[in-house]
C-alpha positions as CSV (number, residue, x, y, z in Angstrom):
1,X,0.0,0.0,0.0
2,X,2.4,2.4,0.8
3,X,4.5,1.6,-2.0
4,X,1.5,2.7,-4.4
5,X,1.4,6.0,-2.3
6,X,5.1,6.6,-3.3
7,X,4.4,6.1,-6.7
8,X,1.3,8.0,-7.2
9,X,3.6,11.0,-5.8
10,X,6.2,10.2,-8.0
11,X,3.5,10.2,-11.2
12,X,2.4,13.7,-9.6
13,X,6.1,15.2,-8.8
14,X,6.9,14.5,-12.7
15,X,3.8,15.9,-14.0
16,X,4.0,19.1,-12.2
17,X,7.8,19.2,-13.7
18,X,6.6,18.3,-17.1
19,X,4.2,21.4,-16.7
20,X,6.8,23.9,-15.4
21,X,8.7,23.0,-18.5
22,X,5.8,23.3,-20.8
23,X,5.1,26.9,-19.1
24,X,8.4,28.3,-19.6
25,X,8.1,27.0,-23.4
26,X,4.8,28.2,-23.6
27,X,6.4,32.1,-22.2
28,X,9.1,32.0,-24.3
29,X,9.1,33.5,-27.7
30,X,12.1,32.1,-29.0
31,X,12.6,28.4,-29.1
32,X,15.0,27.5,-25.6
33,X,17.5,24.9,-25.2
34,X,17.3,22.3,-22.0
35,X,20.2,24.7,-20.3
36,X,17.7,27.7,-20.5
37,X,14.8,25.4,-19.6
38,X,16.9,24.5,-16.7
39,X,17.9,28.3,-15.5
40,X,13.9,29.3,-16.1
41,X,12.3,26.4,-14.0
42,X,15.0,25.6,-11.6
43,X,14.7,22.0,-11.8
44,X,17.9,19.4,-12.6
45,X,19.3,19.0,-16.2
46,X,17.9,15.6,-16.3
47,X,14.6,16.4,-15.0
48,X,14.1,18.9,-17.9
49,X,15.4,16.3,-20.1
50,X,12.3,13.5,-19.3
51,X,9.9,16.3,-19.4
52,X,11.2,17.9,-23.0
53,X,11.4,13.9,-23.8
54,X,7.6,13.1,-22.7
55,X,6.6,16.5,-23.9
56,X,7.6,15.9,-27.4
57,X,6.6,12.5,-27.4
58,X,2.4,13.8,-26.8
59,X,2.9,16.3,-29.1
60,X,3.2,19.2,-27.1
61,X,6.7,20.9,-28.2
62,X,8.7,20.4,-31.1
63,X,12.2,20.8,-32.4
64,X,12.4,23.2,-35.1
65,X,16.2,23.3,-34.8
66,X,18.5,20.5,-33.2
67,X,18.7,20.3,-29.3
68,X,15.9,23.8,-29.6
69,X,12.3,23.5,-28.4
70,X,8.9,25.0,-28.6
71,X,5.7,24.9,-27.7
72,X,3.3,23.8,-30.2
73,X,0.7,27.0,-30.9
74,X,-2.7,25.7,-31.4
Protein backbone atom coordinates (compact mmCIF):
# COMPACT_ATOMS: atom_id res chain seq x y z
CA UNK A 1 0.00 0.00 0.00
CA UNK A 2 2.37 2.35 0.83
CA UNK A 3 4.55 1.60 -2.04
CA UNK A 4 1.53 2.67 -4.41
CA UNK A 5 1.43 6.03 -2.30
CA UNK A 6 5.11 6.58 -3.35
CA UNK A 7 4.36 6.10 -6.69
CA UNK A 8 1.26 8.00 -7.21
CA UNK A 9 3.63 10.95 -5.84
CA UNK A 10 6.24 10.23 -8.03
CA UNK A 11 3.55 10.19 -11.22
CA UNK A 12 2.44 13.71 -9.59
CA UNK A 13 6.12 15.18 -8.82
CA UNK A 14 6.95 14.47 -12.69
CA UNK A 15 3.75 15.93 -14.05
CA UNK A 16 3.96 19.10 -12.20
CA UNK A 17 7.84 19.19 -13.72
CA UNK A 18 6.57 18.32 -17.12
CA UNK A 19 4.16 21.37 -16.70
CA UNK A 20 6.81 23.93 -15.40
CA UNK A 21 8.73 22.95 -18.50
CA UNK A 22 5.79 23.33 -20.78
CA UNK A 23 5.07 26.89 -19.08
CA UNK A 24 8.37 28.29 -19.64
CA UNK A 25 8.14 27.03 -23.43
CA UNK A 26 4.78 28.23 -23.58
CA UNK A 27 6.44 32.09 -22.21
CA UNK A 28 9.15 31.99 -24.29
CA UNK A 29 9.09 33.47 -27.69
CA UNK A 30 12.11 32.09 -29.03
CA UNK A 31 12.59 28.38 -29.06
CA UNK A 32 14.98 27.49 -25.64
CA UNK A 33 17.54 24.86 -25.24
CA UNK A 34 17.31 22.29 -22.04
CA UNK A 35 20.22 24.75 -20.26
CA UNK A 36 17.74 27.74 -20.47
CA UNK A 37 14.82 25.42 -19.64
CA UNK A 38 16.93 24.54 -16.68
CA UNK A 39 17.86 28.26 -15.51
CA UNK A 40 13.93 29.31 -16.06
CA UNK A 41 12.26 26.44 -13.99
CA UNK A 42 14.95 25.63 -11.59
CA UNK A 43 14.73 22.03 -11.84
CA UNK A 44 17.85 19.40 -12.57
CA UNK A 45 19.31 19.03 -16.20
CA UNK A 46 17.85 15.64 -16.25
CA UNK A 47 14.64 16.35 -15.00
CA UNK A 48 14.07 18.90 -17.86
CA UNK A 49 15.38 16.35 -20.12
CA UNK A 50 12.33 13.52 -19.30
CA UNK A 51 9.92 16.33 -19.42
CA UNK A 52 11.22 17.91 -22.98
CA UNK A 53 11.45 13.86 -23.84
CA UNK A 54 7.60 13.07 -22.71
CA UNK A 55 6.58 16.47 -23.93
CA UNK A 56 7.59 15.94 -27.42
CA UNK A 57 6.57 12.54 -27.39
CA UNK A 58 2.41 13.77 -26.78
CA UNK A 59 2.90 16.25 -29.12
CA UNK A 60 3.19 19.19 -27.09
CA UNK A 61 6.73 20.93 -28.24
CA UNK A 62 8.72 20.38 -31.07
CA UNK A 63 12.16 20.76 -32.40
CA UNK A 64 12.37 23.21 -35.07
CA UNK A 65 16.22 23.26 -34.79
CA UNK A 66 18.54 20.52 -33.17
CA UNK A 67 18.72 20.29 -29.35
CA UNK A 68 15.90 23.81 -29.61
CA UNK A 69 12.34 23.50 -28.37
CA UNK A 70 8.95 25.01 -28.62
CA UNK A 71 5.69 24.86 -27.75
CA UNK A 72 3.33 23.77 -30.20
CA UNK A 73 0.67 27.03 -30.94
CA UNK A 74 -2.72 25.67 -31.43
Amino acid sequence: MLFLYIQSLTRRDNMEKKELVLKALLESEEPLRPGDVVEKTGLSKEDVDKAIKKLKDEGKIESPKRCYYQAKRA
